[in-house]
C-alpha positions, -999 to 999 in steps of 0.1 A, spaced: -324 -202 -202 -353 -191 -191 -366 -152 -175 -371 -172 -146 -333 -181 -146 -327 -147 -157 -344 -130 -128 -326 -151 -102 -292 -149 -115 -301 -110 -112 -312 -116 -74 -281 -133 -67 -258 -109 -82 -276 -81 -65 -275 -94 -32 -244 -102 -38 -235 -66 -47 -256 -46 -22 -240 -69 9 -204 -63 -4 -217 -27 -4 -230 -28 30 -196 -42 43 -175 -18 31 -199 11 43 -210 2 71 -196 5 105 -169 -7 121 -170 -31 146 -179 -16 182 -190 19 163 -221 40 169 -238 61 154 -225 93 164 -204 123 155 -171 97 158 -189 71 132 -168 54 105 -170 29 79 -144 -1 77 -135 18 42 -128 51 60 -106 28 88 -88 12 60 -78 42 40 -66 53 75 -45 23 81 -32 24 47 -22 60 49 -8 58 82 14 24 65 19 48 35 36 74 56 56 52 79 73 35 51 77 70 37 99 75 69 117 49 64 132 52 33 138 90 39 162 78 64 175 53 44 186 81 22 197 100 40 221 74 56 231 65 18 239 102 8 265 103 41 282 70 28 316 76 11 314 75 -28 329 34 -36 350 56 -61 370 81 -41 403 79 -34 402 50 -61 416 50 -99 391 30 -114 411 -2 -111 436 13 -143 471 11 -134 499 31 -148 512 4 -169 536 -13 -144 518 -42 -138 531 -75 -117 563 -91 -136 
């Protein structure tokens, strides 16, 4: 290969780069530019963290509703008889 081919494999990649960049960046859809401006990055983290801390929630409760669940094992023997077993 050529520098030629060099140079615009370079000018593909950063275009490539510096629009994936200016997606993730830049505003979200129906955003101006004002004191309430955010990126679709800084929406996504937000969405993710609000996921994060319903799940979190979730499995508090389900916990919770485990830890109030009898023990499988009380009241039981373990399955062991005393010796007398079925004739």
């Amino acid at each position: 290969m050529g520098k030629g081919s060099y140079l615009l494999i370079g000018a593909v990649i950063g275009a490539a780069a510096a629009a994936l960049l200016g997606y993730l960046f830049g505003p979200a859809e129906g955003t101006t530019y004002d004191e309430n401006y955010r990126s679709r990055l800084d929406f996504a983290l937000d969405e993710g963290r609000r996921a994060a801390a319903a799940r979190e929630h979730e499995l508090r409760h389900k916990i919770e509703e485990y830890r109030r669940l009898p023990s499988p094992s009380a009241g039981q023997t373990g399955g062991k008889s005393n010796g007398a077993g079925p004739a």
